[in-house]
C-alpha positions in Angstrom: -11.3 11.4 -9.8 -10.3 15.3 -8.9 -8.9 16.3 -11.7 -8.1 20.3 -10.1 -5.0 21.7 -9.2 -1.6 20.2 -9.0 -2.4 16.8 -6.4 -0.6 13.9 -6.7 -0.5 11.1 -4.3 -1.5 11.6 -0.6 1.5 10.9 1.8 4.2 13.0 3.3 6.9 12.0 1.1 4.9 11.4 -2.2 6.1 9.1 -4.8 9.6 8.3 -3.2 7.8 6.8 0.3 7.1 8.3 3.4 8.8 11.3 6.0 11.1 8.4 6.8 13.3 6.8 4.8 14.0 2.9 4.8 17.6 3.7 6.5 15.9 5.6 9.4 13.6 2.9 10.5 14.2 0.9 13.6 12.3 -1.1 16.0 10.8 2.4 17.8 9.8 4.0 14.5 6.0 4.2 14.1 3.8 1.9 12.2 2.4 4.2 9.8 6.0 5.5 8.8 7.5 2.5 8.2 4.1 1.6 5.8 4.7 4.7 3.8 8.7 3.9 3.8 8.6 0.6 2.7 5.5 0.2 0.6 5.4 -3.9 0.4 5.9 -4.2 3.9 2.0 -4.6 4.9 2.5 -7.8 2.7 5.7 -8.9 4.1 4.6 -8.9 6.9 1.1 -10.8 6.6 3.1 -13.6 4.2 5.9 -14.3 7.3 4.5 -13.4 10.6 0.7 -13.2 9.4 0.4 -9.6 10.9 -1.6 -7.2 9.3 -4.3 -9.1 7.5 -7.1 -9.5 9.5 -8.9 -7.9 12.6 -7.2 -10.4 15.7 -3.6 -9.5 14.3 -4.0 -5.4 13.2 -2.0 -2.3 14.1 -2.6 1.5 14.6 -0.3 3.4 12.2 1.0 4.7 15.8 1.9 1.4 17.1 5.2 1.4 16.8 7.1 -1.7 15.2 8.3 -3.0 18.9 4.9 -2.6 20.7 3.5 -4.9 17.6 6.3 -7.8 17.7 6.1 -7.3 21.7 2.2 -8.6 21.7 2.9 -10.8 18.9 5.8 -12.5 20.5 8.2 -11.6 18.1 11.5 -10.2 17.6 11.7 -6.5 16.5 15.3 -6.8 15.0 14.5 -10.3 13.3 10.8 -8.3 11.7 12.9 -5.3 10.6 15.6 -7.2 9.3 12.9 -9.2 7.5 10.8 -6.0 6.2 14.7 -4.2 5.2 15.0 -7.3 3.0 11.9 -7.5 1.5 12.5 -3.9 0.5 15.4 -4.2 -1.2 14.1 -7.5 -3.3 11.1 -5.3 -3.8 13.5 -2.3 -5.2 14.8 -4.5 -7.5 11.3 -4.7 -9.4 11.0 -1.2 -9.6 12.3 1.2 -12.5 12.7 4.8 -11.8 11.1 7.0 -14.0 13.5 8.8 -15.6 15.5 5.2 -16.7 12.1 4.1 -17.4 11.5 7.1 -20.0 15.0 5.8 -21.4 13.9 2.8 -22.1 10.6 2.8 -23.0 11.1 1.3 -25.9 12.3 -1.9 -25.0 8.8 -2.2 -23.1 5.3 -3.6 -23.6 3.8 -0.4 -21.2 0.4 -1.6 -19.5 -1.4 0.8 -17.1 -3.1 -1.5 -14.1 -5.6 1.7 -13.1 -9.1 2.1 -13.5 -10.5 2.5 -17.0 -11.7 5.6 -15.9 -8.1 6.9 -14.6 -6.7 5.4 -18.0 -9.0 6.9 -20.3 -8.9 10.3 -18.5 -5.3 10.3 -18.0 -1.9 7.8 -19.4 1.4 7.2 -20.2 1.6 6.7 -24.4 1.7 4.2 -26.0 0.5 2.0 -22.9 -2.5 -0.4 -22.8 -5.3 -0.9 -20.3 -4.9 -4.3 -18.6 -8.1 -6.1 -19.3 -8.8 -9.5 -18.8 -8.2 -10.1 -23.0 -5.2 -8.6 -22.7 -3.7 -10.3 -19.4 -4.7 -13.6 -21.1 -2.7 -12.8 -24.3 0.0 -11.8 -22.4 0.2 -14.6 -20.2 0.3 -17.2 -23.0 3.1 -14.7 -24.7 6.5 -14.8 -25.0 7.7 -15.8 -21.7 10.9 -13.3 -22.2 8.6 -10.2 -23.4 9.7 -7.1 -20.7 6.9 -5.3 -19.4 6.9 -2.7 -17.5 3.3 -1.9 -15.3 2.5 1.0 -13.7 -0.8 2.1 -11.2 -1.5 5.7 -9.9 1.2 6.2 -7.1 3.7 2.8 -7.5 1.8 1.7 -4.3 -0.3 -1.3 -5.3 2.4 -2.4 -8.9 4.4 -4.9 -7.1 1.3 -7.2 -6.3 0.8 -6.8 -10.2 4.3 -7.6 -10.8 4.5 -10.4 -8.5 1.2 -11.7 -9.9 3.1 -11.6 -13.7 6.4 -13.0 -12.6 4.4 -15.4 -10.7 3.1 -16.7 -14.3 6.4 -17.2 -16.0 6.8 -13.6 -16.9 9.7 -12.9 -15.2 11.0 -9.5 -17.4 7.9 -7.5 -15.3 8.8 -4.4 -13.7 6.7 -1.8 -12.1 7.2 2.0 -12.6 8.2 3.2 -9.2 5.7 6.0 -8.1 3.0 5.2 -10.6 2.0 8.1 -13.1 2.5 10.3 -10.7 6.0 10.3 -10.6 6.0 9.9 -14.4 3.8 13.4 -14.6 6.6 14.8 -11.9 9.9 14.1 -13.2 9.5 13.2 -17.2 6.5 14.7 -18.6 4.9 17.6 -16.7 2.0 18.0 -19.5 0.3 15.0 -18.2 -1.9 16.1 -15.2 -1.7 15.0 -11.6 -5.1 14.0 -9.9 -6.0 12.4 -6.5 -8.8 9.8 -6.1 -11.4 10.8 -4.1 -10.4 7.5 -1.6 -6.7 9.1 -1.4 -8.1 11.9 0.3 
């Protein structure tokens, strides 16, 4: 972890997506751009159209979204429609911040980092997910709200699909990690970049 100056999250848009936003996208728009503007759609698209997720069925971040469905004999509208979708179901998982900071209270706050990124760095009064404590949780109250949250919001909807998926269906993730948090509520905790953002 690089724990210097102001960083935060690699990507042109930081916490909020990419240069692009979600409206902007269309069947031209580049691979890489419409990764960074809608972050689950690298699994949308593996789970539907199994794109994305090995070596035979990869793209550039330059290929643009038709050049992909054109050698995958696909539909550009019917993919985009299907990534727009997937978007907006994924939005509904997400808390901003500052509503997040609002309601902190009425969450169980558990940070899905590293140890090493929790211990040098968190949200209070939240709890490192360990494998003791995702048990306990799991066989819980099945109406407990939780609220996760990772470095940059980019990887917290797997972990929130992975908790809804086991009954705990009050999971939200806090959209753009700690890294929003440390932008827009509470500047005293310090932004970092992982050496693997860079």
């Amino acid at each position: 972890m690089n724990n210097g100056k102001a960083m935060g999250c690699r990507g042109r848009g930081g916490w909020y997506g990419g240069g692009v936003r979600a409206d902007e996208l269309n069947a031209d728009s580049a691979m890489g751009d419409l990764m960074q503007a809608l972050p689950g759609a690298k699994r949308a698209l593996f789970a539907r159209y199994h794109l994305g997720g090995c070596q035979s069925c990869a793209f550039s971040d330059k290929e643009t979204l038709a050049e992909l469905c054109a050698r995958s004999e696909l539909d550009a509208g019917e993919v985009l429609a299907h990534l727009l979708d997937s978007h907006r179901h994924d939005l509904s998982m997400l808390i901003e911040p500052v509503e997040a900071h609002e309601k902190l209270q009425d969450f169980r706050l558990i940070d899905v980092r590293t140890r090493e990124e929790h211990e040098a760095v968190k949200i209070e009064p939240s709890e490192f997910l360990t494998q003791e404590l995702q048990q306990a949780v799991f066989a819980g109250d099945s109406s407990a709200k939780i609220l996760l949250y990772d470095h940059c919001g980019r990887h917290v909807l797997d972990q929130v699909a992975w908790f809804r998926g086991h009954g705990l269906h009050e999971t939200f993730g806090l959209r753009g990690g700690i890294d929003a948090w440390s932008q827009v509520v509470d500047p005293k905790i310090p932004r970092y970049r992982l050496e693997m953002d860079v």
